[in-house]
C-alpha positions in Angstrom: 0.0 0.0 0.0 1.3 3.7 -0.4 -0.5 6.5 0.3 -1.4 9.5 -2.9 -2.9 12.9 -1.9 -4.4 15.2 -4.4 -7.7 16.2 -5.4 -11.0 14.0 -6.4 -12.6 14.8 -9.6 -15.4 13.3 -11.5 -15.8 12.4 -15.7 -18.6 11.1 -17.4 -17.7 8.3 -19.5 -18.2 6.0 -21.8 -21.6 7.6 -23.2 -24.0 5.3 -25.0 -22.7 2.2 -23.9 -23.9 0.2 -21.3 -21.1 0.5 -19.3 -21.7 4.4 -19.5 -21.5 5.7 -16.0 -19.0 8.3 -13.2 -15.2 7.3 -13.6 -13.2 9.0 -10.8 -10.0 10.0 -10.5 -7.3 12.0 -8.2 -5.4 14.2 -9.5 -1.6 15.1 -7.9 1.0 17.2 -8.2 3.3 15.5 -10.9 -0.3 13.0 -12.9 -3.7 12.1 -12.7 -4.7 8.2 -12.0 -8.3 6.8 -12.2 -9.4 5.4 -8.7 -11.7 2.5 -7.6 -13.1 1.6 -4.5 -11.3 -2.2 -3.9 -14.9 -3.0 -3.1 -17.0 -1.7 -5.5 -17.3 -3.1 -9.3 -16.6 -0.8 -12.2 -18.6 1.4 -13.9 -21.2 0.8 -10.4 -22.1 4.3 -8.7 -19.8 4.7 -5.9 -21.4 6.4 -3.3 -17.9 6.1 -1.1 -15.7 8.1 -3.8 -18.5 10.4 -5.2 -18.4 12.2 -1.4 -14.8 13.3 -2.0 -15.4 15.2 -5.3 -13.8 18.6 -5.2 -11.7 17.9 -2.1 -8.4 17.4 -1.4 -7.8 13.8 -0.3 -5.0 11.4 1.3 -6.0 7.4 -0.1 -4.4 4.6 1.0 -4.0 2.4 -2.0 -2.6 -0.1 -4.6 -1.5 1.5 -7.8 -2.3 -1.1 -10.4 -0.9 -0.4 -14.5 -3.4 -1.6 -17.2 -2.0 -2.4 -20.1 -5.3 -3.6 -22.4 -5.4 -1.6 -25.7 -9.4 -1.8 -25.4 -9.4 0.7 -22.1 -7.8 3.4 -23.4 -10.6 5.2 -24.5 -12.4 5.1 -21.5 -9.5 5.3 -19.2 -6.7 7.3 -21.3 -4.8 7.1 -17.2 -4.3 3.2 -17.3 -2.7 3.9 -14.1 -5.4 2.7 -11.9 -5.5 3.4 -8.0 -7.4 0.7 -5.9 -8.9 2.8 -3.0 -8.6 1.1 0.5 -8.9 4.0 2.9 -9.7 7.6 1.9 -10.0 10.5 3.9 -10.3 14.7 3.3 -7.4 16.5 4.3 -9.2 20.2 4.3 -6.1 21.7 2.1 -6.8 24.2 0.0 -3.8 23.2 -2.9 -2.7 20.0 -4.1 0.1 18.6 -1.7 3.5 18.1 -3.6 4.4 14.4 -2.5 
């Protein structure tokens, strides 16, 4: 696990599909990664992450590298974050790591 801090943002994606839906992702200092609750399906409203939108965040995670060619319209990060603990920091700028 390592921990990422940054600030939780929201995309529609995936529109006219079925798997259409709310991708989430953190963005930091230096990139952006998508992030997933480790308990929550794909592409599933996730009521957990979709709390944190617009705040600045610390996540205790496992960063996970996709490599399918399919994903990389929907996810053009295939650096994907698997959330385990999240929790708002109250800062005001994105915290250099």
């Amino acid at each position: 696990m390592k921990i990422y801090r940054g600030f939780v943002f929201s995309k529609h994606i995936l529109v006219g599909t079925r798997s259409e839906g709310e991708a989430f992702y953190l963005q930091t200092y230096k990139k952006d990664y998508h992030i997933i609750s480790s308990d929550k399906p794909p592409f599933i409203h996730d009521k957990l992450l979709s709390q944190y939108i617009g705040k600045i965040v610390e996540i205790e995670g496992e960063l996970v590298v996709k490599n399918n060619n399919e994903l990389k319209d929907a996810f053009p990060s295939l650096e994907v974050i698997y959330v385990h603990k999240i929790k708002d920091i109250n800062g005001g700028v994105i915290p250099k790591e």
